[in-house]
N, C-alpha and C positions, 0 to 999 in steps of 0.2 A: 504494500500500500504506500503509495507517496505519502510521506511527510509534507512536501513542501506544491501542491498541488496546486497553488491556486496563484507561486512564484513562477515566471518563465527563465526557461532558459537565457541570462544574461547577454544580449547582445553587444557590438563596439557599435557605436552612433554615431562617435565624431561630437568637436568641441561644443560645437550648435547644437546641439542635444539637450533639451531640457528634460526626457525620459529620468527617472530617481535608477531605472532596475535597465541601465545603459550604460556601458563604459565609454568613458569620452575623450580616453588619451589612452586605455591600452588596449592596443591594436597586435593581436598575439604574433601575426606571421608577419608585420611591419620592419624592416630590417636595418640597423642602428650599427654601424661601425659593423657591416660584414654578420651580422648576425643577429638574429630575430629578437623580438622581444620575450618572446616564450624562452629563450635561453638565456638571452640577459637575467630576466627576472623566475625566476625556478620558485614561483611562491606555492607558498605551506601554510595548510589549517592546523591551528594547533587544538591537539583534540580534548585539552582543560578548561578553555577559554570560551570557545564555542559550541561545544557539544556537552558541557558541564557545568559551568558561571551561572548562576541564575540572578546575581547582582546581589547577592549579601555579601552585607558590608558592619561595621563595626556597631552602627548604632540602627541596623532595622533587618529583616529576612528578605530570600528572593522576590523579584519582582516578574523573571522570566520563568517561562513554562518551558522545560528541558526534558520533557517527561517521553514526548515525540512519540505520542501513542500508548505507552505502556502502561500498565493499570498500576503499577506501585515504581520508584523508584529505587535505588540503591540494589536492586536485583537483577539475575545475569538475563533475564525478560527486556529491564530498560536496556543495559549493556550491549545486546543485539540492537536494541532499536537506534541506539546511541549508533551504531555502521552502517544501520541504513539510513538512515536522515544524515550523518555525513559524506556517506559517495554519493548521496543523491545531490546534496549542498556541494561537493566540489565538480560534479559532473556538470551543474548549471553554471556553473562559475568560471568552468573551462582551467579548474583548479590541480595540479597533477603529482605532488605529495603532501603526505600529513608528518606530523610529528604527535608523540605521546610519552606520558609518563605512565608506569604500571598501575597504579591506582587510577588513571582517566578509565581504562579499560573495563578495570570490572571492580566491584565490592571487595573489597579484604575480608576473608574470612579472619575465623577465630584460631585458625592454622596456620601454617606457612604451607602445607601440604595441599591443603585444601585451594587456597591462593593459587598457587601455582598450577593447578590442577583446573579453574577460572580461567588462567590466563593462558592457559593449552588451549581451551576450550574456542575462547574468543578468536585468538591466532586462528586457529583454522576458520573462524567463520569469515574473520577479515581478507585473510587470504583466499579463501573462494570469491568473493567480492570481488577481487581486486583481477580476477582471471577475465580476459575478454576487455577488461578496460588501458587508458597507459596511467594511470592512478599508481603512486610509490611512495615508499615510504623514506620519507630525509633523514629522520634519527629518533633516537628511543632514549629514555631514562627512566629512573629509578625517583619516587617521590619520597625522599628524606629528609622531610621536612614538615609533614602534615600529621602525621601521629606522636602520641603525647613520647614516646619512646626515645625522638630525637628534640627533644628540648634543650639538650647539650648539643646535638650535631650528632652527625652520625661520623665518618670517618675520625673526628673530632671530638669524640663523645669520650668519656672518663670511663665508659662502663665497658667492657671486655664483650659482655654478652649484645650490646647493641650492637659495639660494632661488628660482631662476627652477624646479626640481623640484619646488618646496611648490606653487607657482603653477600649473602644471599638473596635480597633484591635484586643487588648490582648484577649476581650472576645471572637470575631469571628473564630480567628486563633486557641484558644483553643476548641471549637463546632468543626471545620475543623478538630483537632487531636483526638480528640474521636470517632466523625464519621471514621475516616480513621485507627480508631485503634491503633493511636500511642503510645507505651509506656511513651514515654518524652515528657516534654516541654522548652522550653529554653527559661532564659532571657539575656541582658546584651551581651555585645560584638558591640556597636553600639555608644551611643551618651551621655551616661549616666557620665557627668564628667564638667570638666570646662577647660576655656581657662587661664582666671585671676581671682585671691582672688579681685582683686579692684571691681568686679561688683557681685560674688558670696557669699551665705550664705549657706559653704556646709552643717549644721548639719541638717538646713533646708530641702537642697535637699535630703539627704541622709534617711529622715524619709518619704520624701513622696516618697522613691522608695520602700522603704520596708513598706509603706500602702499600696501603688500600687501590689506588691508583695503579699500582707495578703489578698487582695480583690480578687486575680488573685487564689488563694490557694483555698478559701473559696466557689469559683462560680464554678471552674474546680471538686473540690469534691461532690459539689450539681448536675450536671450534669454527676457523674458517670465514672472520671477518677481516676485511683488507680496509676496511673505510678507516677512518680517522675518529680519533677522538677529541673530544672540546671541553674546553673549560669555557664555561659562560661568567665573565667579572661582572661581581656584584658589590657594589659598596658598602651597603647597609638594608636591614629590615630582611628577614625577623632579627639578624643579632644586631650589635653597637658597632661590633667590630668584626666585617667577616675580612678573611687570608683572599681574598679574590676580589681585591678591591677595585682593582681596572685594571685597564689591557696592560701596562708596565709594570704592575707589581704578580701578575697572574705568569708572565712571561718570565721573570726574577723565578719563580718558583718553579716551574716547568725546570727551568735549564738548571737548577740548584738540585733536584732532585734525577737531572738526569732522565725526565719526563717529554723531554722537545722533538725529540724523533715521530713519534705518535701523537701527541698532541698540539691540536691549534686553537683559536681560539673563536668563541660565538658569540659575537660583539652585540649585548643590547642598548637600542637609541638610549633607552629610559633609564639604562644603568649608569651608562654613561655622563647623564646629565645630575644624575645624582650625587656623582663623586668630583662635580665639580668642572666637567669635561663640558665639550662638546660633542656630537655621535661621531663628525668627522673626525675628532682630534685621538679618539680608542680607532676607528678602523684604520688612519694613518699608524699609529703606533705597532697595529697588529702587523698591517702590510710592512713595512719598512722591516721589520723584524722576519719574513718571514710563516706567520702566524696567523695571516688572514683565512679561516676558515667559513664559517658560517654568519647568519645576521639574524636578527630577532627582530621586526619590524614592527616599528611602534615610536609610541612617543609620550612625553610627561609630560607636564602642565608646570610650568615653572613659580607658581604660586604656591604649591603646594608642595610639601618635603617627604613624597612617598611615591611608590611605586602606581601608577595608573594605569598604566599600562593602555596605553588611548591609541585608537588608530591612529597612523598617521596621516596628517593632512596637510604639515607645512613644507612648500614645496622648495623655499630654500635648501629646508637641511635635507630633504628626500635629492634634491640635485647636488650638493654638496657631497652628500655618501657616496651616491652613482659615480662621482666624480672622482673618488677614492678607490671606489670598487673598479671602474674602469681602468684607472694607472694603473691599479694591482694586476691586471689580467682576468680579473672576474673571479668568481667566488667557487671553491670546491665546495661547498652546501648547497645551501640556498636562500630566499628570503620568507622569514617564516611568521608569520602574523599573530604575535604574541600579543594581541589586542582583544578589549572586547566592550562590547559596546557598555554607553554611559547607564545606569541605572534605570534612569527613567526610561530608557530607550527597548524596551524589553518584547518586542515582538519578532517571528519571523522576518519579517519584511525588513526587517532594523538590522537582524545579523545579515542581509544579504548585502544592504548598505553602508553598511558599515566595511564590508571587504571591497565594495567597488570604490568605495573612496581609500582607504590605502593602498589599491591596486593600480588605482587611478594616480594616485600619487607619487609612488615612484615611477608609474611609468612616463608622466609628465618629467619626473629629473633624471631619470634616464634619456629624455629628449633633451632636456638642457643642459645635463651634464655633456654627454655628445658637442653638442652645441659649442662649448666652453671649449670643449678640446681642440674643436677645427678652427673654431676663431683663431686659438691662438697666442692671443696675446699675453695670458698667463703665464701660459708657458716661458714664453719667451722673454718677460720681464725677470720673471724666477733663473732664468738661467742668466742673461747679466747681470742680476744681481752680484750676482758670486764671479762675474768676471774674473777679477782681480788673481782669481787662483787659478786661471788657467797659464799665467807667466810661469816662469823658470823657478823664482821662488815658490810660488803658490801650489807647484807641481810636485817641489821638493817637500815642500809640508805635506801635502798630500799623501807621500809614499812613504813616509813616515823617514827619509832620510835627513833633515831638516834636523838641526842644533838649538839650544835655546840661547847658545851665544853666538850664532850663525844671526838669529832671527834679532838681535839685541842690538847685533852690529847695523843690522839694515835699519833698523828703527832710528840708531844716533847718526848716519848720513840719511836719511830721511830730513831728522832737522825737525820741520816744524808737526803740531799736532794733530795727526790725520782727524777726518770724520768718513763715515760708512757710506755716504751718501743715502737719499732717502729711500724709505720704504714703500712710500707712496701706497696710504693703503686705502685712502679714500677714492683715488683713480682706480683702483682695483677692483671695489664694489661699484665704483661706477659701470666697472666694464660688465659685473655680473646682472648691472640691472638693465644695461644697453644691448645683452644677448636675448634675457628675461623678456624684452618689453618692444626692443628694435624695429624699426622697419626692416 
């Protein structure tokens, strides 16, 4: 039985489109620097957000109906209705993988036996599904975070018996991504940190996340996973203090633990700006490094000091990312819609809306990131900048041949006191809004 019966198949309409259930800037097989937008943008339903959020929130209950037919929820009855009212929602959407955590899937039992034996269950109904369609799955994790168990963290946790329970999540949830094909794995973005140094020993915790990590590596490649794994930086909420605080300190611990071979990183908007950043300024850190893996599409609300996790809709920083993600070479994930609609917003018609405006969204900065690239002129301001080091000296510093009384001496026949020349950065947003807005 459709779930979504009375929505149509999403069509592209083009900018002049006043239609709500019409995309008006992504245009799937439209082709953008040699390649379509369908591969540019590789977007993902995240199956927590969408197919489980009903809008509770700290001071009242759900507002959405998630139930998709079923006569009770939290049973493996809704569970099933939860895959079909999602490949139906991605198949309209023109959507072609999901992402999930083990607990989106099915009910925790009061076992781990039993759990697992839910999450066989589901796996194969999902994968029947997904036969006949080009529907895949991007990546899978483990929910350590939501039960009262990991209130310390789970890899992080002081108690011996959680973390050997984190570990058998970690194991099962990864069985569930292999079986379901997924490229990725994710950790981190949950409970991994502390409230006080008075009752923590982080060097402690911090080594048995990256054993937790080495063991999670070592069982996933014995079982015939090739994709990659991700840390997603998180800076704060639920803990004060979590170890994964953005793309540079998540990167610090990868390569200190010996973790950077396998692991990259899944850069979210909203974590980003949490820790003080901008989205562009973690996916530059990621790329540069290396480490650009996956993306978590979304965005915060800058008034407010918590995770929101909001579609995205500003097309600055949606063209700004693209803009990053394009220099890198494009993203070995993909972009996964870690959004979900605003409270009050609580109907079908609202989740489908809600994906065409962040669909729409980057694919509008995917046009103007493009855009920014062929112009030109960044580029080419950014590379004279740095002129001066393309000389004899500058070449020398470069190669790390350079003396610090080689470089002392140049400075005292120099003589007078250099300046850097400017940065010019208000001509530079002028050029972003003169590609934005141009004739």
């Amino acid at each position: 039985m459709s779930v979504f019966q009375n929505l149509p198949r999403i069509p592209y309409e083009g900018p002049k489109s006043k239609n709500p259930l019409a995309f008006k800037y992504y245009d799937a097989g439209r082709v953008i620097l040699g390649k379509t937008m369908k591969e540019h943008l590789r977007f993902a339903m995240a199956w927590w957000h969408n197919l489980s959020a009903t809008g509770v929130d700290m001071f009242g209950s759900g507002t959405a109906d998630k139930a998709f037919g079923a006569e009770k929820t939290g049973t493996m009855a809704h569970a099933r209705a939860k895959v079909d009212a999602g490949f139906e929602f991605m198949d309209k959407l023109g959507i072609e993988y999901f992402c999930f955590h083990d607990a989106d899937l099915v009910p925790e039992a009061d076992t781990l036996e039993e759990t697992n034996r839910r999450l066989d269950e589901i796996t194969d109904y999902i994968t029947a599904k997904m036969k006949g369609t080009s529907i895949k799955c991007l990546w899978g994790t483990a929910n350590l975070f939501s039960n009262p168990r990991y209130m310390n963290g789970a890899g992080s946790s002081n108690s011996v018996d959680v973390y050997c329970h984190a570990a058998a999540q970690i194991k099962k949830a990864l069985d569930c991504t292999v079986k379901l094909g997924g490229i990725g794995y994710v950790f981190w973005g949950g409970r991994e940190g502390y409230e006080t140094l008075l009752n923590t020993d982080m060097k402690f915790e911090q080594e048995n996340i990256a054993s937790l990590m080495k063991m999670a590596v070592k069982y996933g490649r014995s079982i015939g996973f090739e994709g990659d794994f991700f840390i997603e930086p998180k800076p704060k909420e639920p803990m004060k203090h979590q170890y994964d605080f953005d793309a540079a300190t998540s990167i610090g611990f990868l390569r200190q633990y010996g973790l950077d071979k396998d692991f990259k990183l899944n850069i979210e908007a909203n974590h980003a700006t949490l820790a003080g950043h901008t989205f562009q300024h973690d996916l530059r850190v990621a790329a540069i490094n290396g480490m650009l893996g996956s993306v978590d599409a979304n965005q915060g609300d800058l008034l407010l000091g918590w995770d929101t996790d909001q579609f995205p809709s500003n097309v600055y920083e949606t063209t700004m990312a693209m803009y990053e993600i394009l220099k890198a070479g494009g993203l070995r994930g993909g972009l996964n819609f870690d959004a979900k609609n605003r409270r009050p917003s609580y109907t079908h018609e609202d989740m489908f809306e809600g994906f065409i405006l962040g669909m729409d969204s980057f694919a509008l900065g995917l046009i103007k990131a493009a855009a920014l690239i062929e112009d030109g002129r960044i580029d080419e301001f950014v590379r004279d900048r740095y002129a001066s080091f393309s000389g004899e000296l500058g070449q020398k510093i470069r190669s790390g041949k350079a003396t610090l009384e080689e470089l002392a001496g140049a400075a005292v026949k120099k003589g007078s006191a250099p300046l850097p020349g400017s940065g010019r950065q208000e001509y530079l947003e002028g050029v972003i809004n003169d590609v934005f807005f141009g004739g």
